[in-house]
N, C-alpha and C positions, 0 to 999 in steps of 0.2 A: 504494500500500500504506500503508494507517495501523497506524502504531506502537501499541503496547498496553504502559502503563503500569499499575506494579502500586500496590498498597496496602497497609500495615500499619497494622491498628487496634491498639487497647490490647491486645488477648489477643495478638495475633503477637509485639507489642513483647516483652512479658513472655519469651515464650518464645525468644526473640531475644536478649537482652541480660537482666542477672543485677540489673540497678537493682528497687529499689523503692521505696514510697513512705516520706520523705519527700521520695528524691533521683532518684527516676525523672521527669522534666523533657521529655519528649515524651507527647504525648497521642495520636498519628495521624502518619503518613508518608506521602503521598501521591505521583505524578507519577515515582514510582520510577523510573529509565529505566537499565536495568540497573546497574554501578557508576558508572556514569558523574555524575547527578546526582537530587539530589531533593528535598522540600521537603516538609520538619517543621512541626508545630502545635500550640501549646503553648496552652491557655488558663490565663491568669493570673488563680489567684484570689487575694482576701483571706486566706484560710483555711493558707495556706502557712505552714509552722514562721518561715521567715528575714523575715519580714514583721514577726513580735511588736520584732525589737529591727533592723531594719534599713530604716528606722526610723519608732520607734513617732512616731505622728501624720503622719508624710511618707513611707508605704510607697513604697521601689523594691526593683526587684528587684536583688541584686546582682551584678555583670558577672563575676562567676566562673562564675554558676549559669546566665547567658546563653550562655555559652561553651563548659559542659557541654552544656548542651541541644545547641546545634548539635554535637558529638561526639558525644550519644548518636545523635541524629536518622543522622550519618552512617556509625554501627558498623548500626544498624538497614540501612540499603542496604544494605551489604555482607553482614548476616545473610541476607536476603531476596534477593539475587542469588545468593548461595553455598550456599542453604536450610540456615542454621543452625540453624533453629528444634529445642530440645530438645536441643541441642550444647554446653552447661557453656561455651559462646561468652564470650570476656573479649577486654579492651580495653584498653589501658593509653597514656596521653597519653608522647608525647618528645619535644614542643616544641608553641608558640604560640609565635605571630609576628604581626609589625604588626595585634595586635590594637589598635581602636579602637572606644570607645562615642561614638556620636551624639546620643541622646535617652536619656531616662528609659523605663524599663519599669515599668508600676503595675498595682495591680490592675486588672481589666475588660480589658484589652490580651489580641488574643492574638497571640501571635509565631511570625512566618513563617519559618523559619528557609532559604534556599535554600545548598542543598551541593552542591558539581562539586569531582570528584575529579581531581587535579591527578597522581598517582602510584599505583599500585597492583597489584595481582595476587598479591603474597608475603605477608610478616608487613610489614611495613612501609608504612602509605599514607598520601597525604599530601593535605588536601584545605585547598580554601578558602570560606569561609562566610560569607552574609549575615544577620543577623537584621532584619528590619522590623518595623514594628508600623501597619497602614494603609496603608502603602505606604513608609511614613517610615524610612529608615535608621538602624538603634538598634545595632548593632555589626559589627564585621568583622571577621574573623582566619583568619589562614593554620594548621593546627594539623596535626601529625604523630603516627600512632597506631599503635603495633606491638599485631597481631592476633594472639592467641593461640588460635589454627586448632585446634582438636578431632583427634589424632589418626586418623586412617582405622581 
């Protein structure tokens, strides 16, 4: 029996999760495999607001908004396993942990984000995340997110 993985493009995300641009930081979800894990795709451009002063001549991206990404990428699982879509769905961060940046994130990169959920099923989950870029390890962090579930 093969397993069947799902997908959120840009219009699910949206209807998923309440971000927008300039702070919606996933572009695509892919390899969904129910809550269990999955893996975000961020394509980094030039054109991003936090690029003008961070910093101007030697754009990186900064490791806060790497670390969003990978939480938005893993409230998206949980929307799409849970089928939030259209559900006023929110998310609110209650900890990081042994977060680490490895490499630089610049424009042209796109970033892989891999999530497996460490805790989960209530308001409360708890996951841990890889970002890479090429294969290259560019951050890591343990992060805890109480889900604020749409009443029935």
């Amino acid at each position: 029996m093969t397993e069947s993985f799902k997908t959120a493009d840009i219009d699910l995300i949206q209807r998923i999760i309440p971000h927008r641009y300039p702070f919606l930081l996933v572009d695509r979800v892919v390899d969904i495999n129910g809550a269990e894990t999955c893996t975000g795709l961020k394509n980094v451009t030039f054109n991003e607001p936090h690029f003008q002063g961070h910093f101007p001549g030697a754009p990186i991206m900064p490791g806060v908004t790497i670390v969003e990404a990978m939480a938005q990428t893993a409230a998206v699982m949980v929307g799409v396993e849970n089928g939030l879509a259209d559900k006023d769905f929110l998310v609110y961060f209650m900890s990081i942990e042994a977060c680490k940046f490895r490499r630089k994130v610049v424009p042209g990169d796109v970033l892989k984000m891999h999530i497996t959920t460490k805790r989960g099923g209530g308001k409360v989950w708890k996951f841990d995340g890889r970002a890479e870029v090429d294969g290259e390890l560019a951050c890591e962090a343990s992060f805890t997110a109480m889900m604020d579930l749409p009443k029935e």
